[in-house]
PDB file of the backbone (N, CA, C, O) and the ligand in Angstrom, with CONECT records:
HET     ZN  A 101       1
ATOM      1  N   UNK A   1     168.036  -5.855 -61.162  1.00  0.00           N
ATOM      2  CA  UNK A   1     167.977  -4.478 -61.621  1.00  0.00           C
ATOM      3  C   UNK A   1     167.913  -3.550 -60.403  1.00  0.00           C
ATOM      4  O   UNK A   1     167.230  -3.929 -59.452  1.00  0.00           O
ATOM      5  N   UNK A   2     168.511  -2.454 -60.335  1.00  0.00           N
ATOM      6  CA  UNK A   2     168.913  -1.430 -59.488  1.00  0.00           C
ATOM      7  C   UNK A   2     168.055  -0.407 -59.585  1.00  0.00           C
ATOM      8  O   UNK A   2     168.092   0.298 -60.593  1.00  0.00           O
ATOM      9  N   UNK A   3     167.285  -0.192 -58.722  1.00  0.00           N
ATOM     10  CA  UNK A   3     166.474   1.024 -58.927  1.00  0.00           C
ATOM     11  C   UNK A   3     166.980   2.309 -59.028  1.00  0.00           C
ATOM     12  O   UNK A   3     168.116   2.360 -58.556  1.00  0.00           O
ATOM     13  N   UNK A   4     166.482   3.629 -59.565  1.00  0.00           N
ATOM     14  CA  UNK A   4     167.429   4.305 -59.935  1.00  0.00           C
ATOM     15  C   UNK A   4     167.487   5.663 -58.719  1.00  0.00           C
ATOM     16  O   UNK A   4     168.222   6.649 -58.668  1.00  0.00           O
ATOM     17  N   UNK A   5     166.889   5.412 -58.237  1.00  0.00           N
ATOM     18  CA  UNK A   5     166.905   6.010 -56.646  1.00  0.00           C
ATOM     19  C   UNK A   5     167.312   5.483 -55.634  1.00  0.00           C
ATOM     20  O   UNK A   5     167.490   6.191 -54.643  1.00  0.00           O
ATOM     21  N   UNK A   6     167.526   4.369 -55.596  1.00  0.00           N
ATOM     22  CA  UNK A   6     168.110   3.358 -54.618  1.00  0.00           C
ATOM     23  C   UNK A   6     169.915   3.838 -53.986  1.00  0.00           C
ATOM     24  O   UNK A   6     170.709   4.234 -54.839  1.00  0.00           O
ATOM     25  N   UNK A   7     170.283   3.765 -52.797  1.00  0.00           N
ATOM     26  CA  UNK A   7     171.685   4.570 -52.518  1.00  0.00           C
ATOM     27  C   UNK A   7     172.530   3.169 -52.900  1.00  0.00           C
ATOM     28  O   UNK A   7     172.180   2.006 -53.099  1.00  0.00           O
ATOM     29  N   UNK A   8     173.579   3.738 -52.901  1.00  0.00           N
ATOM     30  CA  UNK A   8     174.906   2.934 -53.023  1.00  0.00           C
ATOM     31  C   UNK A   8     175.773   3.435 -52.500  1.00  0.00           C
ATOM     32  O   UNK A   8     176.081   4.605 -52.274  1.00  0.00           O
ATOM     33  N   UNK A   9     176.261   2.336 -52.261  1.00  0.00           N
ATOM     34  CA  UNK A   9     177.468   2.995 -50.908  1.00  0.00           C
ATOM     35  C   UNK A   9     178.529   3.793 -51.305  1.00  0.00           C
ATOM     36  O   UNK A   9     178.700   4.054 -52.496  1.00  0.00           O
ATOM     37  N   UNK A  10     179.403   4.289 -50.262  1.00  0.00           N
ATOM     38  CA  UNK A  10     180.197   5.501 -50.443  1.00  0.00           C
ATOM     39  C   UNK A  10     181.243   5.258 -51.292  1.00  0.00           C
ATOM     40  O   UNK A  10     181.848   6.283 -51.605  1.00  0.00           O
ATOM     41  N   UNK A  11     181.755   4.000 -51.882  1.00  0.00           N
ATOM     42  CA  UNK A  11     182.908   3.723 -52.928  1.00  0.00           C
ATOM     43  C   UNK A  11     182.635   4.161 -53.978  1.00  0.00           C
ATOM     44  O   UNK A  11     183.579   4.325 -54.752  1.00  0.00           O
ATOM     45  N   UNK A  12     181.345   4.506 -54.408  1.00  0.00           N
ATOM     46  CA  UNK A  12     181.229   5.513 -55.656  1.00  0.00           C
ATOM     47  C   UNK A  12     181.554   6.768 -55.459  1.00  0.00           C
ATOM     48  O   UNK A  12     181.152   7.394 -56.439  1.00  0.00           O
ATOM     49  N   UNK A  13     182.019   7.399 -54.784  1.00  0.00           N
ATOM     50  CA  UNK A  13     182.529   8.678 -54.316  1.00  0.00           C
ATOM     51  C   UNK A  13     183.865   8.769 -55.042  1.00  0.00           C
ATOM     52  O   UNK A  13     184.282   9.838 -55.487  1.00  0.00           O
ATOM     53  N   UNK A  14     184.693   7.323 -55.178  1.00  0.00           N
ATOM     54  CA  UNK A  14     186.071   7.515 -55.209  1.00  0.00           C
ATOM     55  C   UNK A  14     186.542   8.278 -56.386  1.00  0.00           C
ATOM     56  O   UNK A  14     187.586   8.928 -56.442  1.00  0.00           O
ATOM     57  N   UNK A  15     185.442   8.094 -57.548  1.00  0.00           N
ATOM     58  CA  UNK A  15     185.952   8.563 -58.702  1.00  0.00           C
ATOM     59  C   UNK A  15     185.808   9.915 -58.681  1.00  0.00           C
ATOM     60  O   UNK A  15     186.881  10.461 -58.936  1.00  0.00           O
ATOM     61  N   UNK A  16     184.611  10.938 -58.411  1.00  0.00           N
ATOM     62  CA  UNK A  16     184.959  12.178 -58.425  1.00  0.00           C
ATOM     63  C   UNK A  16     185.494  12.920 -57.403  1.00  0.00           C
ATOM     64  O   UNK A  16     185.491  14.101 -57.748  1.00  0.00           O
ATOM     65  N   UNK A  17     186.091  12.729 -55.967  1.00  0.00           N
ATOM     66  CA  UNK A  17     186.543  13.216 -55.059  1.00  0.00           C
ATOM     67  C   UNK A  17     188.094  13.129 -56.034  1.00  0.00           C
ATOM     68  O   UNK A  17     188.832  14.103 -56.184  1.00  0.00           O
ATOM     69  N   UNK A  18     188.314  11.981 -56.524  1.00  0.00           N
ATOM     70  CA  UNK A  18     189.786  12.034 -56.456  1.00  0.00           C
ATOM     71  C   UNK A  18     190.239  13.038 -57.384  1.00  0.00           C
ATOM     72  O   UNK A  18     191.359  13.488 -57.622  1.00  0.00           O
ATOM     73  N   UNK A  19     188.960  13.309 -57.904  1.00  0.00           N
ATOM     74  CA  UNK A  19     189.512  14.634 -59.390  1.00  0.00           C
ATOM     75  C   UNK A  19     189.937  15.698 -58.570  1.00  0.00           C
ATOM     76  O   UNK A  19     191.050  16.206 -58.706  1.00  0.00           O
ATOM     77  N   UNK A  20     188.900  16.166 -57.499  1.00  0.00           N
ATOM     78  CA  UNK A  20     188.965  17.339 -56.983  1.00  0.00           C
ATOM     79  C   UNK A  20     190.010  17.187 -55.815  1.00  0.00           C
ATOM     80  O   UNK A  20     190.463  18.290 -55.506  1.00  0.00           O
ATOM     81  N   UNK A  21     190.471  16.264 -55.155  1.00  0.00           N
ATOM     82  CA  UNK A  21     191.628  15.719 -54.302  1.00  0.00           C
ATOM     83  C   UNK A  21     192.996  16.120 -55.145  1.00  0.00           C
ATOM     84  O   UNK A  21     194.000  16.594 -54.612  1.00  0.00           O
ATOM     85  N   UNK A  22     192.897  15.929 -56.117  1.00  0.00           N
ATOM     86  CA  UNK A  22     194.644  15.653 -57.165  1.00  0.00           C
ATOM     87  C   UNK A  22     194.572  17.274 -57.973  1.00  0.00           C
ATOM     88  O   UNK A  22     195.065  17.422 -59.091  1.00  0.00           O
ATOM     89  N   UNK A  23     193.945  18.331 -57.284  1.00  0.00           N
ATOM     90  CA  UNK A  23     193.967  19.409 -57.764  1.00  0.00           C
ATOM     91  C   UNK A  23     194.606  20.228 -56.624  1.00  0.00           C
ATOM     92  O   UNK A  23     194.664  19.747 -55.493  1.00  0.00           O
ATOM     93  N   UNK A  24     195.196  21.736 -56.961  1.00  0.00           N
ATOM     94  CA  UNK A  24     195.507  22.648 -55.975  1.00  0.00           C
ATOM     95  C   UNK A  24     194.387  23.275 -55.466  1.00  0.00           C
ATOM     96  O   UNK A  24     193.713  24.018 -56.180  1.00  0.00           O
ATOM     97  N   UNK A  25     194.072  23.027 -54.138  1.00  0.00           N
ATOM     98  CA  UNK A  25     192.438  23.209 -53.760  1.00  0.00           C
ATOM     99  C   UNK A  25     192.394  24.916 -53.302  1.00  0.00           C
ATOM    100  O   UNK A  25     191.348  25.490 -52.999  1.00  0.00           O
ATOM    101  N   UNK A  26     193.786  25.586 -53.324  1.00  0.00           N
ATOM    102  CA  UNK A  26     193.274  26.787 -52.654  1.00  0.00           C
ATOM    103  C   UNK A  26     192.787  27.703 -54.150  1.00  0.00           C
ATOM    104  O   UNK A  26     192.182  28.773 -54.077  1.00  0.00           O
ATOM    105  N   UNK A  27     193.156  27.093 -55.372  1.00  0.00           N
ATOM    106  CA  UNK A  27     192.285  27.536 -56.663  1.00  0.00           C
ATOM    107  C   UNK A  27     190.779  27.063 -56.798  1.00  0.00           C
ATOM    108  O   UNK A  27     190.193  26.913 -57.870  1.00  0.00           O
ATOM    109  N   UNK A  28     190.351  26.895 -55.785  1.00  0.00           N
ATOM    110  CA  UNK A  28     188.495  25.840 -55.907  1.00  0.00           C
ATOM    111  C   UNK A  28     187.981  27.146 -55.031  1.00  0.00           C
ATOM    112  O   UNK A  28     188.205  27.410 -53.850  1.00  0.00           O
ATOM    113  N   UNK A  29     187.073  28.003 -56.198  1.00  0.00           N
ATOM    114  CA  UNK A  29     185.930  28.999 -56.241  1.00  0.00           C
ATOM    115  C   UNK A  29     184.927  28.877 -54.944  1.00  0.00           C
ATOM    116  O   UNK A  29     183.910  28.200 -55.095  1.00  0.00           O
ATOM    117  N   UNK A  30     185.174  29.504 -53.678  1.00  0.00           N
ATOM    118  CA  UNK A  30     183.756  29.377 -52.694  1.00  0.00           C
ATOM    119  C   UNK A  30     183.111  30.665 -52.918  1.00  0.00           C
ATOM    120  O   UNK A  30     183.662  31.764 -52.984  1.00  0.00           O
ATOM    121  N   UNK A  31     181.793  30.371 -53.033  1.00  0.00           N
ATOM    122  CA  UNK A  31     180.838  31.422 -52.406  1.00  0.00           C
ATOM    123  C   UNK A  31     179.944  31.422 -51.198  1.00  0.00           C
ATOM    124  O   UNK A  31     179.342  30.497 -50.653  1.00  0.00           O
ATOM    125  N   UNK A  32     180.021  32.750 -50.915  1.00  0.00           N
ATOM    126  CA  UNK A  32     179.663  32.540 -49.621  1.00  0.00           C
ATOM    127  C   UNK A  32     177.697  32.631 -49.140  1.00  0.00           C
ATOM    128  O   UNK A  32     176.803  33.308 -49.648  1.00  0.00           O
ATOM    129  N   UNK A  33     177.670  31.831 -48.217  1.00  0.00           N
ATOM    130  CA  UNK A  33     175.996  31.321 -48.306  1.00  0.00           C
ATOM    131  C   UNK A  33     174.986  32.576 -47.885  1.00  0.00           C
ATOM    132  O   UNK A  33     173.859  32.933 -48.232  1.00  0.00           O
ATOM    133  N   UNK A  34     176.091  33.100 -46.864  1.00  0.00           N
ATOM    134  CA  UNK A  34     175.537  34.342 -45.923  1.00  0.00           C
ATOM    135  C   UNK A  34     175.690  35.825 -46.519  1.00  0.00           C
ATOM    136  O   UNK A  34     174.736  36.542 -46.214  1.00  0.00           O
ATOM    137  N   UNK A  35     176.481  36.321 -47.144  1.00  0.00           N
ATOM    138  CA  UNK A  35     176.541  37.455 -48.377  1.00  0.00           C
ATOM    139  C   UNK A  35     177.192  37.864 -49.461  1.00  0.00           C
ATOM    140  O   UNK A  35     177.917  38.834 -49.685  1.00  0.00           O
ATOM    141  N   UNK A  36     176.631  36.531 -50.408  1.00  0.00           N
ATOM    142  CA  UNK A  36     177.288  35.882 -51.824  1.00  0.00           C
ATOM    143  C   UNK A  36     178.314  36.493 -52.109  1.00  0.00           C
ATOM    144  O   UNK A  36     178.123  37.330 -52.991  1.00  0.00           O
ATOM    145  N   UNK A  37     179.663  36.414 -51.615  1.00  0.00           N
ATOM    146  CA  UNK A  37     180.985  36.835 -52.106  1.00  0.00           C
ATOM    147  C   UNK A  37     181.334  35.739 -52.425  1.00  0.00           C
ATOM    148  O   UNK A  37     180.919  34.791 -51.758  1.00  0.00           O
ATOM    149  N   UNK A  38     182.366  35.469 -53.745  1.00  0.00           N
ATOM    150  CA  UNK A  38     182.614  34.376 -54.102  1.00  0.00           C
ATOM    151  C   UNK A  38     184.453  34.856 -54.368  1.00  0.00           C
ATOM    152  O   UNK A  38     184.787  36.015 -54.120  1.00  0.00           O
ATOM    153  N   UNK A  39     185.068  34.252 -54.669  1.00  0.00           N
ATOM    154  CA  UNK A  39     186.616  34.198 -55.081  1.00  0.00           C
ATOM    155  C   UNK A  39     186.867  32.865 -54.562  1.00  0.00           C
ATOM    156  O   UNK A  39     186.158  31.972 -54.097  1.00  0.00           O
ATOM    157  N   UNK A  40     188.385  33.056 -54.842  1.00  0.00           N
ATOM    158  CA  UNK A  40     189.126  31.426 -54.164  1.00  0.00           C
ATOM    159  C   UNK A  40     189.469  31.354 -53.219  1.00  0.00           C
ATOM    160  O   UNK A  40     189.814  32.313 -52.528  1.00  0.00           O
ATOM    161  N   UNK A  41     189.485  29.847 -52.795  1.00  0.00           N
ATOM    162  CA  UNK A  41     189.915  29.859 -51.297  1.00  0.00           C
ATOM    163  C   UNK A  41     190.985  30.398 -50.971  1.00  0.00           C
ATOM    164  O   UNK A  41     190.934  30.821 -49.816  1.00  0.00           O
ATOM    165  N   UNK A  42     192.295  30.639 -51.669  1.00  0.00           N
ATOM    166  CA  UNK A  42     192.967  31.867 -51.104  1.00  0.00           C
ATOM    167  C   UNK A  42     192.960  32.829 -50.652  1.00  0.00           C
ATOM    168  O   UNK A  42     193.941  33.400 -50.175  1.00  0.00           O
ATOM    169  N   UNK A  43     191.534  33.345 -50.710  1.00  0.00           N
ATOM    170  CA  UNK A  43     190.861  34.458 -50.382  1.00  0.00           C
ATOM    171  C   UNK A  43     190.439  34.472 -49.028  1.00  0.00           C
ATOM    172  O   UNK A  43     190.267  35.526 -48.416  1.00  0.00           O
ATOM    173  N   UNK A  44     190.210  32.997 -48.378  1.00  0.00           N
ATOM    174  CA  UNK A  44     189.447  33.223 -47.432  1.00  0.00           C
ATOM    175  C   UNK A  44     190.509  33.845 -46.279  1.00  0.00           C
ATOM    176  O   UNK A  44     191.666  34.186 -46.526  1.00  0.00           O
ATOM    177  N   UNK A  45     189.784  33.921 -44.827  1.00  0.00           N
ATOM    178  CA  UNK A  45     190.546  34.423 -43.645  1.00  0.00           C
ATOM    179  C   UNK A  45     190.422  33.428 -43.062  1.00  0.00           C
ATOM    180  O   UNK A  45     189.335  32.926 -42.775  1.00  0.00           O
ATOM    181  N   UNK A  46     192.136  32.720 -42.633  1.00  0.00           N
ATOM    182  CA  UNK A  46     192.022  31.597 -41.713  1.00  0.00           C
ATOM    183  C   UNK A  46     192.678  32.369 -40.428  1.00  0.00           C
ATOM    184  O   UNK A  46     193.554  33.207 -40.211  1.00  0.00           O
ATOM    185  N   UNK A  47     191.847  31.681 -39.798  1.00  0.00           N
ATOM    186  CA  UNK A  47     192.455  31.720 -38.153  1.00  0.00           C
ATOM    187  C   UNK A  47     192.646  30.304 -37.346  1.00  0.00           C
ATOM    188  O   UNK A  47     192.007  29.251 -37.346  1.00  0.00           O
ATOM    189  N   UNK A  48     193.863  30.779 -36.632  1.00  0.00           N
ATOM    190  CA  UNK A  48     194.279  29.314 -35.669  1.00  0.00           C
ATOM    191  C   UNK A  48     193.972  29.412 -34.354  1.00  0.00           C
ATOM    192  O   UNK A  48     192.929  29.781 -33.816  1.00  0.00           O
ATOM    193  N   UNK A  49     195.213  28.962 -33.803  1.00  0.00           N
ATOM    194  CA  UNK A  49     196.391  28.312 -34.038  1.00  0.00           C
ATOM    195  C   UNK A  49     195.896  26.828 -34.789  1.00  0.00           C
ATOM    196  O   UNK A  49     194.771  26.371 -34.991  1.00  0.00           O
ATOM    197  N   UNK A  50     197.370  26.263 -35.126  1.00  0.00           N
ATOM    198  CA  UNK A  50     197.225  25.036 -35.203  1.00  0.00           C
ATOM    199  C   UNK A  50     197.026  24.295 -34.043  1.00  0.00           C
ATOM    200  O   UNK A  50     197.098  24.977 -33.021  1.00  0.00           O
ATOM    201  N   UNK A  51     196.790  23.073 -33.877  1.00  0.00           N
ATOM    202  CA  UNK A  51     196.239  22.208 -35.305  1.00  0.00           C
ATOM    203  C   UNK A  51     194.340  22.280 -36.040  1.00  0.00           C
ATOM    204  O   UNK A  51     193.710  21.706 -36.928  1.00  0.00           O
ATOM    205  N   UNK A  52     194.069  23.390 -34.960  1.00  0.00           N
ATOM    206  CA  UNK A  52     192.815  23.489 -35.861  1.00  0.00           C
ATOM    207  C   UNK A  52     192.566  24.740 -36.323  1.00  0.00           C
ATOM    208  O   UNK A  52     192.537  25.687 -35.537  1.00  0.00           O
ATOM    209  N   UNK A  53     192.392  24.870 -37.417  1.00  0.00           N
ATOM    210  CA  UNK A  53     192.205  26.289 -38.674  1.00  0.00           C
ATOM    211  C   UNK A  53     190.765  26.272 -38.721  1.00  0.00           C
ATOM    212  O   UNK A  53     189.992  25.321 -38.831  1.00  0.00           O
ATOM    213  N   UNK A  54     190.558  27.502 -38.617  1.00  0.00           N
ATOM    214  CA  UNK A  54     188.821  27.872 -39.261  1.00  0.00           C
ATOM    215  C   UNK A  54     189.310  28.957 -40.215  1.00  0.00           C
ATOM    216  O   UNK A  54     190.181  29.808 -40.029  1.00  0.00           O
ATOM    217  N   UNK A  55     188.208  28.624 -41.745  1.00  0.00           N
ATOM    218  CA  UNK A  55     188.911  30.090 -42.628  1.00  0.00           C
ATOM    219  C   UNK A  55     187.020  30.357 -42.850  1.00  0.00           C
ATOM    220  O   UNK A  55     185.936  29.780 -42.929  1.00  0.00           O
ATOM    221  N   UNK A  56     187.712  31.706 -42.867  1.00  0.00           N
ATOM    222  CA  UNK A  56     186.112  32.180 -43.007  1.00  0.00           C
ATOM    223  C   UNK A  56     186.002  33.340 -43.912  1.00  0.00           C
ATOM    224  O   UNK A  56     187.069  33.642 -44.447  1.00  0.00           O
ATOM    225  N   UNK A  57     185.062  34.010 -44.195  1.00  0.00           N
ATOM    226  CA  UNK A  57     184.911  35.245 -45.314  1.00  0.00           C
ATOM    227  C   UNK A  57     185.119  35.824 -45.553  1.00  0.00           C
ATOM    228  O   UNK A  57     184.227  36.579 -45.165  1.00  0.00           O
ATOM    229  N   UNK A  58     185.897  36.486 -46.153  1.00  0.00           N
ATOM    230  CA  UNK A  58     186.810  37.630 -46.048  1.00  0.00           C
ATOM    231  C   UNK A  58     185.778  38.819 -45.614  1.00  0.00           C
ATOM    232  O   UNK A  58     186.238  39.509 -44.704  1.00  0.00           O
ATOM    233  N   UNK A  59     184.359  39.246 -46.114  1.00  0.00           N
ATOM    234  CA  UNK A  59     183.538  40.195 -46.083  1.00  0.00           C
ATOM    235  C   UNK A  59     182.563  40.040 -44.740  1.00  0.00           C
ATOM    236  O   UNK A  59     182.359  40.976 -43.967  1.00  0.00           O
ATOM    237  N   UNK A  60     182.013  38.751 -44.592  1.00  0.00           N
ATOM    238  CA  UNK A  60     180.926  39.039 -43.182  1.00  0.00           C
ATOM    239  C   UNK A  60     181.933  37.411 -42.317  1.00  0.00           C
ATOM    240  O   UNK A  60     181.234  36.684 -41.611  1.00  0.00           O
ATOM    241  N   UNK A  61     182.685  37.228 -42.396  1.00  0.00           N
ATOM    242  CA  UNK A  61     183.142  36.372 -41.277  1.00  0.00           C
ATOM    243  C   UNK A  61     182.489  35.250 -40.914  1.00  0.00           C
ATOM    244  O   UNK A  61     182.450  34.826 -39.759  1.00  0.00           O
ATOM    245  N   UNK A  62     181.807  34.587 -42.152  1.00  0.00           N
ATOM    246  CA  UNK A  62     180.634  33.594 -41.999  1.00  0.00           C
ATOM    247  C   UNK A  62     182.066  32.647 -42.144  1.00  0.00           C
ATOM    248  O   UNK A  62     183.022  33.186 -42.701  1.00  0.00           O
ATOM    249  N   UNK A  63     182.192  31.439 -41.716  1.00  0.00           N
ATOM    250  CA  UNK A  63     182.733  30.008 -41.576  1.00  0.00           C
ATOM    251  C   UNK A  63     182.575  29.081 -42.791  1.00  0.00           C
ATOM    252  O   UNK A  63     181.709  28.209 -42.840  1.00  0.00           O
ATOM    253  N   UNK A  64     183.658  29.373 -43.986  1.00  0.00           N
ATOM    254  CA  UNK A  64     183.627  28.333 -45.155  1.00  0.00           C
ATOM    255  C   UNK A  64     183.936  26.876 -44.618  1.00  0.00           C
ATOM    256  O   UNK A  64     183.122  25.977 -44.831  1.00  0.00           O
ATOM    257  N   UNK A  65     185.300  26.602 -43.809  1.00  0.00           N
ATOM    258  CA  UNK A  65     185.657  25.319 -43.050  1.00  0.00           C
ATOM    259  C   UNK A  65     186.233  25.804 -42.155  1.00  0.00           C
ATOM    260  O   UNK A  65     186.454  26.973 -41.841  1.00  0.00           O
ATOM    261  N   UNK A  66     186.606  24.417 -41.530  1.00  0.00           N
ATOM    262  CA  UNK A  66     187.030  23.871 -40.362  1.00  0.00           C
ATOM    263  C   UNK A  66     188.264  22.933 -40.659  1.00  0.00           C
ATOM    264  O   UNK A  66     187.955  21.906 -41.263  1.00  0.00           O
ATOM    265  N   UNK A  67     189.502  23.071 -40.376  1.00  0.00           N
ATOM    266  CA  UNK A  67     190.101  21.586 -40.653  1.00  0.00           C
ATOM    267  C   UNK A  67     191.523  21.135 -39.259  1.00  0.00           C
ATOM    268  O   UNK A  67     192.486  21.807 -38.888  1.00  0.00           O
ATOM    269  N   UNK A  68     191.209  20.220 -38.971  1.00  0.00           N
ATOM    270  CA  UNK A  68     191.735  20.375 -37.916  1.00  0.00           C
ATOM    271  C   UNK A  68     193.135  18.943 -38.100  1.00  0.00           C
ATOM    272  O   UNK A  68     192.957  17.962 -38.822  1.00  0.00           O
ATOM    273  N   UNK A  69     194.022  19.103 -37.533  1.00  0.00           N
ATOM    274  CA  UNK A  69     195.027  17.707 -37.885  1.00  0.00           C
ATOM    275  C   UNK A  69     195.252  17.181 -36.645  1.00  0.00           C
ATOM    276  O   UNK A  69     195.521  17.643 -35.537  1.00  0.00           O
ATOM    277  N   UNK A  70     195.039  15.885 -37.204  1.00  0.00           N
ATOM    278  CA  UNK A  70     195.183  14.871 -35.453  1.00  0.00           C
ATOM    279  C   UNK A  70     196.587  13.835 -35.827  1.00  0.00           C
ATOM    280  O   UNK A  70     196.458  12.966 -36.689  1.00  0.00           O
ATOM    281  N   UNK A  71     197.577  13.975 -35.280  1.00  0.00           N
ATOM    282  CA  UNK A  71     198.189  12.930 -35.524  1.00  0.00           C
ATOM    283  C   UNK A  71     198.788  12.381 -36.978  1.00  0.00           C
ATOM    284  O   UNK A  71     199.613  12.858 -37.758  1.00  0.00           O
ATOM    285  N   UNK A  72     198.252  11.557 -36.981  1.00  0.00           N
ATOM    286  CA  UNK A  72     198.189  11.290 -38.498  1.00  0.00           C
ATOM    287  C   UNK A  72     196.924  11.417 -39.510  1.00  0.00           C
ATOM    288  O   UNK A  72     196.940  10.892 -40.623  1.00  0.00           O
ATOM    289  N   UNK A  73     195.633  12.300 -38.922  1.00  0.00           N
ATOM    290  CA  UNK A  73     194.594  12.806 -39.767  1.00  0.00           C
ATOM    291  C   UNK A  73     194.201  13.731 -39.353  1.00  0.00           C
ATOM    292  O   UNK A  73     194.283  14.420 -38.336  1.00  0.00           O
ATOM    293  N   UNK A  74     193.379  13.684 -40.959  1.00  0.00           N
ATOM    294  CA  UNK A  74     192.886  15.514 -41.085  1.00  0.00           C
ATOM    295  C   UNK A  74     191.632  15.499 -41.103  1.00  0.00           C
ATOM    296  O   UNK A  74     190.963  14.786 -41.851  1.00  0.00           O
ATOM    297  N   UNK A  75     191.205  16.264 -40.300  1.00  0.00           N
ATOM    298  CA  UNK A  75     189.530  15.956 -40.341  1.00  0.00           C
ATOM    299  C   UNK A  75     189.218  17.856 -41.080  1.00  0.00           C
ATOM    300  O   UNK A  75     189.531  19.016 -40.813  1.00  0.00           O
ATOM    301  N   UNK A  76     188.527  17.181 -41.962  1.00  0.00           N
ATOM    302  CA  UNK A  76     187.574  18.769 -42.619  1.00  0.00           C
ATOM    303  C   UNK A  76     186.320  18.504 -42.476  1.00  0.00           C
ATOM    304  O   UNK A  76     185.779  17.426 -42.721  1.00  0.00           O
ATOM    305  N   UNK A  77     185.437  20.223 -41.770  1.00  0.00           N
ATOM    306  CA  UNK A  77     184.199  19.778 -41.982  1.00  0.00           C
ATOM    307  C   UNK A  77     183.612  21.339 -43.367  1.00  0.00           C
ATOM    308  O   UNK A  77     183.713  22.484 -43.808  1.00  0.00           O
ATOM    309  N   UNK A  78     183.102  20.193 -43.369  1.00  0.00           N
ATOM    310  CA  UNK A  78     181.895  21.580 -44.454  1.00  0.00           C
ATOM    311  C   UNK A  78     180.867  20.807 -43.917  1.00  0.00           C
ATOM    312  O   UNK A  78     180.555  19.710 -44.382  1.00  0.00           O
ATOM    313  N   UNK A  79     180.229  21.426 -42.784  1.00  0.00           N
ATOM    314  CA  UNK A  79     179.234  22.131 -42.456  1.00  0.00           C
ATOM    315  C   UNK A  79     177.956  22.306 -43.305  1.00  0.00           C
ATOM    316  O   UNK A  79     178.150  22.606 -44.483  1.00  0.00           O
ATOM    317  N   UNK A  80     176.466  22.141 -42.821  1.00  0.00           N
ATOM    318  CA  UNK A  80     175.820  22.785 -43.811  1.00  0.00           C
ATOM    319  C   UNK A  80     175.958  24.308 -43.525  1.00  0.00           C
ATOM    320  O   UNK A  80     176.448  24.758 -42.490  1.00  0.00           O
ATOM    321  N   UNK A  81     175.526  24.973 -44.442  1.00  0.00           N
ATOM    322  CA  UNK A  81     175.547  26.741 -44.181  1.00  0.00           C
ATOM    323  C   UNK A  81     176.707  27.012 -44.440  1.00  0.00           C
ATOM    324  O   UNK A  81     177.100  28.143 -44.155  1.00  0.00           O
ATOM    325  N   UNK A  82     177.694  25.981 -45.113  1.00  0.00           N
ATOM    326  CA  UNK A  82     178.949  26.703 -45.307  1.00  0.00           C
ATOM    327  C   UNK A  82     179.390  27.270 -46.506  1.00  0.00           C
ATOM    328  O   UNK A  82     180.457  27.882 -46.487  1.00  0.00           O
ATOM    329  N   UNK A  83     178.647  27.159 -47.723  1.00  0.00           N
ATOM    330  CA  UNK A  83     178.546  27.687 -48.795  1.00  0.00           C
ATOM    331  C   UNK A  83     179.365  25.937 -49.875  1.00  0.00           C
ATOM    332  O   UNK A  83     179.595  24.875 -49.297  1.00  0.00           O
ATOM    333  N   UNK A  84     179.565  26.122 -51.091  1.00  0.00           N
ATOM    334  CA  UNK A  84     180.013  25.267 -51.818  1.00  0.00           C
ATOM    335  C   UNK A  84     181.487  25.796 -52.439  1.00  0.00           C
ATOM    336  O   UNK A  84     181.728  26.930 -52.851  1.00  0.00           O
ATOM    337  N   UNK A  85     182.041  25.100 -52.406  1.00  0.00           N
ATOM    338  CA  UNK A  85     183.682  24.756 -53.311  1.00  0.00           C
ATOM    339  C   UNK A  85     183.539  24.388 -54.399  1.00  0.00           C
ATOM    340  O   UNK A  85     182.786  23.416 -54.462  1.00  0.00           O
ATOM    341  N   UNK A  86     184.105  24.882 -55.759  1.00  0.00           N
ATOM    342  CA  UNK A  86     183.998  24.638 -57.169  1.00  0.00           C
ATOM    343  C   UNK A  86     185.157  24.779 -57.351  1.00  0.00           C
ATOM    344  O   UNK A  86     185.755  25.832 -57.131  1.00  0.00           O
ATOM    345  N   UNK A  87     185.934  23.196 -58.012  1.00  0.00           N
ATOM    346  CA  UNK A  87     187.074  23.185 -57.983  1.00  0.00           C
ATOM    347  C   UNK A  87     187.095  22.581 -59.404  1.00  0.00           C
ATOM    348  O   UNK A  87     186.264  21.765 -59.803  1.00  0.00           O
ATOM    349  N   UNK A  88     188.208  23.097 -60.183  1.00  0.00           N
ATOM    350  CA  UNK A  88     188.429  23.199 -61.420  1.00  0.00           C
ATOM    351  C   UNK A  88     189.286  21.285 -61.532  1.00  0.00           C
ATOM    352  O   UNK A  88     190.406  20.931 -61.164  1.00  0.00           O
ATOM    353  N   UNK A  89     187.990  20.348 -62.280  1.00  0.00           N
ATOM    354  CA  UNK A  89     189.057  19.202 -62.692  1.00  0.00           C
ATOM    355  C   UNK A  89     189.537  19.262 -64.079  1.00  0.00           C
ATOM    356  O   UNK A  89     190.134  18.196 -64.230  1.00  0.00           O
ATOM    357  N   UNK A  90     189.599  19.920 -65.160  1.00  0.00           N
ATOM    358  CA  UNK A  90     190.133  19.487 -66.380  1.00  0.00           C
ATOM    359  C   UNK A  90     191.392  21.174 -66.462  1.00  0.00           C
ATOM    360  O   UNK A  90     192.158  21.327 -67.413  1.00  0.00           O
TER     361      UNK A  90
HETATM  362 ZN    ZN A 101     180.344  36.298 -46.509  1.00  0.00          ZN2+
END
């Protein structure tokens, strides 16, 4: 028996990332941590150049992400302090 606080490893992730993965992510709702503006990530302000993008707030310039492309990967960070993404799965 499995305690119900006990961690389990990161392959339980696969099922709800992939909802929010197989969606158009610039429709996923951020608000912001530093002076609660919320809309979609279309909204935000990215700045470059490539290959690394920072998009940040449209209103106080606080830092939603980071995503940078290497090669053949993409590294994203969310940061703590970066506010949350609410992305529509159904
Ligand atoms: Zn803000």
């Amino acid at each position: 028996m499995t305690h119900p606080t006990a961690p389990r490893d990161g392959n339980c992730l696969a099922g709800p990332l992939s909802e929010i993965l197989a969606v158009e992510p610039t429709a996923a709702w951020w608000r912001c941590p530093h002076c609660a503006r919320s809309g979609p990530m279309a909204q935000l302000q990215v700045y470059g150049p490539e290959p690394g993008l920072t998009a940040r707030c449209p209103s106080c310039a606080h830092i939603a992400l980071r995503l940078v492309k290497e090669h053949d990967h993409l590294w994203l960070t969310l940061g703590s302090g970066t506010g949350a993404f609410r992305f529509r799965t159904a």
